[in-house]
C-alpha positions in Angstrom: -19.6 -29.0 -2.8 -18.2 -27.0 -5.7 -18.9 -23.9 -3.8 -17.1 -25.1 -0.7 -13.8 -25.6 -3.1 -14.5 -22.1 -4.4 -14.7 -20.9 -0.9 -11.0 -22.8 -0.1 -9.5 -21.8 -3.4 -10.2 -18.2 -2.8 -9.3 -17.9 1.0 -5.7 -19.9 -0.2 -5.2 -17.0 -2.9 -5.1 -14.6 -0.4 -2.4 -13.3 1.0 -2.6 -14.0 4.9 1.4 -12.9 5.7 0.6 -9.7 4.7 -2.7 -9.9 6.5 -1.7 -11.0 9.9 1.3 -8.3 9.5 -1.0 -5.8 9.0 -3.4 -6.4 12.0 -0.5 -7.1 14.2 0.9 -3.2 13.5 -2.4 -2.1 14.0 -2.6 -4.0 17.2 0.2 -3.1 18.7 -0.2 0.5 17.7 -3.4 0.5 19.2 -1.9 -1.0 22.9 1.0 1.6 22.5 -1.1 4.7 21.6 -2.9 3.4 24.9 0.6 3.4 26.5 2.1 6.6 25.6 -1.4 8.2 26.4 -1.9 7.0 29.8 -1.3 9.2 33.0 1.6 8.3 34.6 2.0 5.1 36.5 2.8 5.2 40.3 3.6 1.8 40.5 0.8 1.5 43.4 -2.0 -0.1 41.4 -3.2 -2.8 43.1 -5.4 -4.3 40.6 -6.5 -3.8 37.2 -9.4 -1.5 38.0 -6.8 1.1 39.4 -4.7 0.7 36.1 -7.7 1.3 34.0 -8.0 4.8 36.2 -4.9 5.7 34.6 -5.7 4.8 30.6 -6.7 7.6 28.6 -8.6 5.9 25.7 -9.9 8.2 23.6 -7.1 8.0 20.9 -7.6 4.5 21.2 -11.0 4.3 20.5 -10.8 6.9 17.6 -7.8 4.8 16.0 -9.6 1.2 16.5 -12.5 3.7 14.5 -10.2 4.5 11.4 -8.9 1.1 11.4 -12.3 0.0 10.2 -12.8 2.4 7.8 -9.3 1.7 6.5 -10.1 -2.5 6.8 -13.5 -1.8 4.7 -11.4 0.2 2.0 -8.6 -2.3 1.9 -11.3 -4.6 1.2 -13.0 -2.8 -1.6 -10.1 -2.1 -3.0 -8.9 -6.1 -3.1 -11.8 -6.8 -4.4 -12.0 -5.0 -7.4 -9.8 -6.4 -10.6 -7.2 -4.0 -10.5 -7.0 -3.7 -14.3 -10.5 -1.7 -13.6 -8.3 1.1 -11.8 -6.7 2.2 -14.9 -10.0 3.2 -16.3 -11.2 5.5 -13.3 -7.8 7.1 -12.0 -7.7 9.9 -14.2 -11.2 10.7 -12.6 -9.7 9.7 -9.1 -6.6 12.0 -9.7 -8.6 15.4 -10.8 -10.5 14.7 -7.5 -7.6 15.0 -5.3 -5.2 18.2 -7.7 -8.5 19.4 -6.6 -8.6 19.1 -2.7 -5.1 20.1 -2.8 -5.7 23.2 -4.3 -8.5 24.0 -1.8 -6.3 23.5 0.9 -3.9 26.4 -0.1 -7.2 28.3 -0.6 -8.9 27.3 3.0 -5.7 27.6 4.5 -6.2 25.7 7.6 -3.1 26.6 9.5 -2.1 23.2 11.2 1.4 23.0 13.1 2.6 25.2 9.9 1.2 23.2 7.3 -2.0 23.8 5.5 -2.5 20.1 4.7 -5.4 19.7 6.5 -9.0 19.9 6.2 -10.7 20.0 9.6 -14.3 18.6 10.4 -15.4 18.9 13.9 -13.0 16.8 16.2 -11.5 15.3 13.0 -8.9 16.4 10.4 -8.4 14.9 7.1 -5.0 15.1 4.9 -5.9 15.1 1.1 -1.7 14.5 0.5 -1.7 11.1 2.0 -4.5 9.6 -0.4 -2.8 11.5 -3.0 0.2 8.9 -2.2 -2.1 6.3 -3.2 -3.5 8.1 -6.2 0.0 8.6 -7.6 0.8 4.9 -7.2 -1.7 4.1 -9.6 -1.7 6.9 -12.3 1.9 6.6 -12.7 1.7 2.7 -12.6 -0.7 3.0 -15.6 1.7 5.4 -17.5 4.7 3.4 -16.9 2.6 -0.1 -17.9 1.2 2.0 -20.7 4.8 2.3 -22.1 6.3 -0.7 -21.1 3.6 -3.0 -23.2 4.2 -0.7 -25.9 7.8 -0.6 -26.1 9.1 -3.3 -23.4 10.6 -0.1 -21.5 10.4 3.1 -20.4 13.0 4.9 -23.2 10.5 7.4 -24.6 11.3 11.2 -23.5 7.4 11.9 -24.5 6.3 9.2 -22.0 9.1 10.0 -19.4 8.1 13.8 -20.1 3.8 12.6 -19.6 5.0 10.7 -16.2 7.2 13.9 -14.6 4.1 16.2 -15.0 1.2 13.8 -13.3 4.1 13.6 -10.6 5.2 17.6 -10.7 1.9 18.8 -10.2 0.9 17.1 -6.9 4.2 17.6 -6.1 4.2 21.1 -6.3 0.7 21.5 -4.5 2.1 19.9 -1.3 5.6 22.0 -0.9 3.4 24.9 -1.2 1.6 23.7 1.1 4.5 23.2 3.0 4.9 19.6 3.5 8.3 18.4 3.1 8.0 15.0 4.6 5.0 14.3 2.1 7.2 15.2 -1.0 9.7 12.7 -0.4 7.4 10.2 -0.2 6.6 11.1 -3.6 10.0 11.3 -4.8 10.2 7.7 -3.5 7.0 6.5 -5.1 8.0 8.0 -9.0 12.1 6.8 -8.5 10.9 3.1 -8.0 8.6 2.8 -10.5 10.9 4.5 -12.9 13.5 2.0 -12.0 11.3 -1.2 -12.3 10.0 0.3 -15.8 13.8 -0.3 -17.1 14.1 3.4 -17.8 17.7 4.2 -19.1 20.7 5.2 -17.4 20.9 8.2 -18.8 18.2 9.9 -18.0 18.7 8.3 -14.3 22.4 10.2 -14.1 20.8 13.3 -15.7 18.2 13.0 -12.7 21.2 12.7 -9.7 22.9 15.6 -11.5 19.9 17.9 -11.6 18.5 16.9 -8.1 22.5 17.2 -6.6 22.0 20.9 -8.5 18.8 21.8 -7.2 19.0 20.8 -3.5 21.2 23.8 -2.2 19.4 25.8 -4.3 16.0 24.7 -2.9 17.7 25.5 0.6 18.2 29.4 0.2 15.0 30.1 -2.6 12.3 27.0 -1.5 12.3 26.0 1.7 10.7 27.8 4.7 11.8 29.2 7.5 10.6 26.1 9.5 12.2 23.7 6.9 15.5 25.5 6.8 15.7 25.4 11.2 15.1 21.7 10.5 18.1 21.0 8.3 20.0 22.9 10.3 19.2 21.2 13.8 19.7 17.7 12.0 23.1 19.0 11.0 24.0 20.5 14.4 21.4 19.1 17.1 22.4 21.8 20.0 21.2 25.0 17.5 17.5 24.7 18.6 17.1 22.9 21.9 13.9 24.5 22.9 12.6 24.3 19.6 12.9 21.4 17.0 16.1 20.1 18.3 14.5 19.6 21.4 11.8 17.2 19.9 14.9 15.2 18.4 16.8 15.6 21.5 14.0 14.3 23.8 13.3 11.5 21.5 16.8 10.0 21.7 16.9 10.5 25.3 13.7 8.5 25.9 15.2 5.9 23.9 18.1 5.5 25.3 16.1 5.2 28.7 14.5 2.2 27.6 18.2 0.2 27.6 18.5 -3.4 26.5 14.9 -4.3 26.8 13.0 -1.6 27.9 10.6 -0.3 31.0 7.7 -2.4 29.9 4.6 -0.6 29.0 1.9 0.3 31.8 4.4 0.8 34.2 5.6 3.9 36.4 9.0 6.0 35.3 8.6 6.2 31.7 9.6 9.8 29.8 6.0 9.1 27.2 3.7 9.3 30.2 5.6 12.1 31.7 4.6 13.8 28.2 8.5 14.7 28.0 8.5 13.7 23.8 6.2 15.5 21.9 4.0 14.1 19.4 4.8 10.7 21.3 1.2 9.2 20.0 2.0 10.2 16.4 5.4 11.5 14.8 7.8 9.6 17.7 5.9 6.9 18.7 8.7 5.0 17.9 10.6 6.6 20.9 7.8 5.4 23.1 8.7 1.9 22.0 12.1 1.6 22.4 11.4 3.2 25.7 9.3 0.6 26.6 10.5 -2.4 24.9 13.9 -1.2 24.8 16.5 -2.2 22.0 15.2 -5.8 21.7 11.7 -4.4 20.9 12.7 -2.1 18.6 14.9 -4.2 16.3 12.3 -6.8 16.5 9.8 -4.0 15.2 12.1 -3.0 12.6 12.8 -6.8 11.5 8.8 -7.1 11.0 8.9 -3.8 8.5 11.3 -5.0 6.3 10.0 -8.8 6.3 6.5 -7.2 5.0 9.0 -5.0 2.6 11.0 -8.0 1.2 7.6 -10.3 0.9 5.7 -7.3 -1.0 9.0 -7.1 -3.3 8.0 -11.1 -3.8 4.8 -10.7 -4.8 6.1 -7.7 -7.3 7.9 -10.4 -9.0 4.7 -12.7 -9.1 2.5 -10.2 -10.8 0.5 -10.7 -14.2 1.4 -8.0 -15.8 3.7 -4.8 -15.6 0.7 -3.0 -14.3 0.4 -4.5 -10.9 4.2 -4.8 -10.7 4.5 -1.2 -10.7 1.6 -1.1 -8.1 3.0 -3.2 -5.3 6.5 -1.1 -5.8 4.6 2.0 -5.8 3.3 0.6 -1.9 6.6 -1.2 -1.1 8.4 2.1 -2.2 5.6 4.0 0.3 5.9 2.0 2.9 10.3 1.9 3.5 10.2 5.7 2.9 7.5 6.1 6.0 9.5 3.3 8.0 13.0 4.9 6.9 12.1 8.6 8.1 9.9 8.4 10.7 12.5 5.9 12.5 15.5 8.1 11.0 13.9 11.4 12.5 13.5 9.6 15.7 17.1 8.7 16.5 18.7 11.6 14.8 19.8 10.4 11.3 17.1 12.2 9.5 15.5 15.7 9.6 12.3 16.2 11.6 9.5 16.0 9.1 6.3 15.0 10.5 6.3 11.3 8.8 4.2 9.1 11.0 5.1 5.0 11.2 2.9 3.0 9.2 0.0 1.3 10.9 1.2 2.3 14.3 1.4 6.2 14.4 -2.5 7.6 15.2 -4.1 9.2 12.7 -6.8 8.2 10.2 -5.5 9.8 6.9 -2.1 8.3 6.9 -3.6 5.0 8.2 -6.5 4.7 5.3 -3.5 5.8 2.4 -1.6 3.1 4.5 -4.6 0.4 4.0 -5.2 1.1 0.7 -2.1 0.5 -0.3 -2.5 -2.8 1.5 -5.3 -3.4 -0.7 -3.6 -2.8 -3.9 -0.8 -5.5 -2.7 -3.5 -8.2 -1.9 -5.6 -7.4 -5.0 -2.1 -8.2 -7.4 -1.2 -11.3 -5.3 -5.0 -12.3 -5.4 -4.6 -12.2 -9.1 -1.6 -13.7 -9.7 -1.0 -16.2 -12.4 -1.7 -19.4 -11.2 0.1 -22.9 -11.2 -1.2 -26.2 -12.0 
């Protein structure tokens, strides 16, 4: 009997919005990847075997395959008291400097990034667990301070933080991977700001960054990178190169109207293979082209209702630690949501972010779960009421 309480207690301490948000993007990514993928529709299917004809499912089956692996490492990872991470990330962190700097020595030439290590069919991107690994190590470093001196005010320990950030950091621009280092930048600027760090050194940070960024332009970025900027500032430069990605994009959702095409159905731009990268980087065209504006606000709605309820549970933490943990994922999450969907419809540069829990691929969807984990292992935690 007292197990069967146990068994009650434990499944009410875990948090099922999060849960059922998750496996409802992973759903629908999965039915949409099957979408976008399919040969076109001619709109004379008769029955459901003749639609089945036209399904291309092997990026299907290989996502439904890394949601598993990313479900069994959400679930070790919500397991494990969290407290215990702070003890093994240092080890965890070495691991992935390391695969980083094997990449730039491998050089695996992928789309003009050597972010990739390649295995068979399969490719695996060290920089997206690396978003995960930064969440914790500089969670501990801000927690570390913060229990110590109720804030984050010491140069040494602001000083300790920038290089655990600067070195990843500076591993995946060489690598290039522009998209990736923001992501970063988001991750370290909201855990700084949660850790009460002054205003000082956050208007000495503006200055320098509003300093560094044209300089960046002319002496850091590539080629590739600079076309990029300039096709987001002036979308008719490159139409048959990255401007026409954009371009294409915009046009297919526009096509989808007030509420869409519907998916499985003949006409649509994804099927025609008109947007490239439509199962990965703009998926989120594919969408709206389907599901139209309705279906793509409704989408959006869902992102920042998991954003606003991870920001809850931020609030509901034990202890500075997992506060800074569940920002670090909150902070991961709106930067993917913000740039993949802002590179889609033309308010941000092109750079290769894919949409959380929708977008194929099996790096970004493990960093993705794992994160997850960290979220449900804090709330599972969580000081609890009489």
């Amino acid at each position: 009997m007292r197990s069967e309480r146990d068994v009650r207690q434990k499944a009410k301490n875990i948090e099922w919005v999060t849960v059922l948000l998750i496996l409802g993007f992973v759903g629908f990514g999965l039915i949409t990847i099957g979408n976008v993928m399919a040969e076109p529709f001619t709109g004379q299917e008769s029955g459901i075997s003749d639609m089945l004809k036209r399904l291309s499912l092997e990026y299907v089956q290989r996502q439904a395959s890394n949601f598993l692996i990313g479900l069994a490492a959400l679930i070790i990872v919500a397991a494990i008291d969290y407290s215990l991470l702070r003890n093994i990330v240092n080890y965890v962190y070495i691991a992935n400097i390391v695969l980083l700097v094997m990449l730039l020595i491998v050089r695996n030439n992928t789309r003009g990034v050597f972010g990739w290590f390649t295995i068979g069919a399969r490719a695996f991107q060290p920089s997206e667990l690396c978003k995960v690994t930064l969440i914790i190590m500089l969670s501990k470093l801000a927690a570390d301070a913060v229990e110590r001196d109720g804030a984050l005010k010491s140069f040494k320990d602001i000083a300790i933080m920038m290089f655990y950030f600067g070195l990843p950091f500076a591993l995946v621009i060489m690598q290039p991977d522009f998209g990736t280092a923001v992501v970063f930048i988001a991750i370290l600027i909201c855990i700084l700001f949660v850790s009460k760090i002054s205003w000082k050194y956050i208007v000495s940070a503006v200055a320098v960054g509003a300093a560094l960024l044209p300089l960046s332009y002319y002496y850091i970025f590539t080629d590739e990178q600079k076309r990029r900027i300039d096709v987001f500032l002036d979308p008719t430069e490159d139409l048959l190169g990255s401007g026409m990605h954009v371009a294409r994009s915009k046009e297919a959702i526009g096509s989808g109207q007030l509420i869409g095409k519907g998916y499985f159905r003949e006409g649509t731009l994804a099927q025609l293979k008109y947007v490239p990268e439509r199962h990965t980087d703009f998926v989120f065209s594919g969408i709206v082209e389907g599901l139209g504006f309705v279906g793509g606000t409704i989408l959006i709605v869902a992102y920042f209702f998991l954003i606003f309820r991870w920001l809850w549970i931020a609030l509901h933490a034990k202890d500075h630690f997992g506060t800074c943990l569940v920002i670090g994922a909150t902070s991961m999450l709106l930067a993917h949501v913000f740039e993949n969907i802002g590179m889609s419809i033309g308010l941000m540069p092109v750079t290769g972010i894919p949409l959380p829990f929708i977008s194929y691929g099996g790096s970004n969807l493990l960093a993705n779960m794992l994160s997850a984990g960290l979220v449900l292992n804090v709330w599972f935690r969580r000081p609890q009421r009489r």
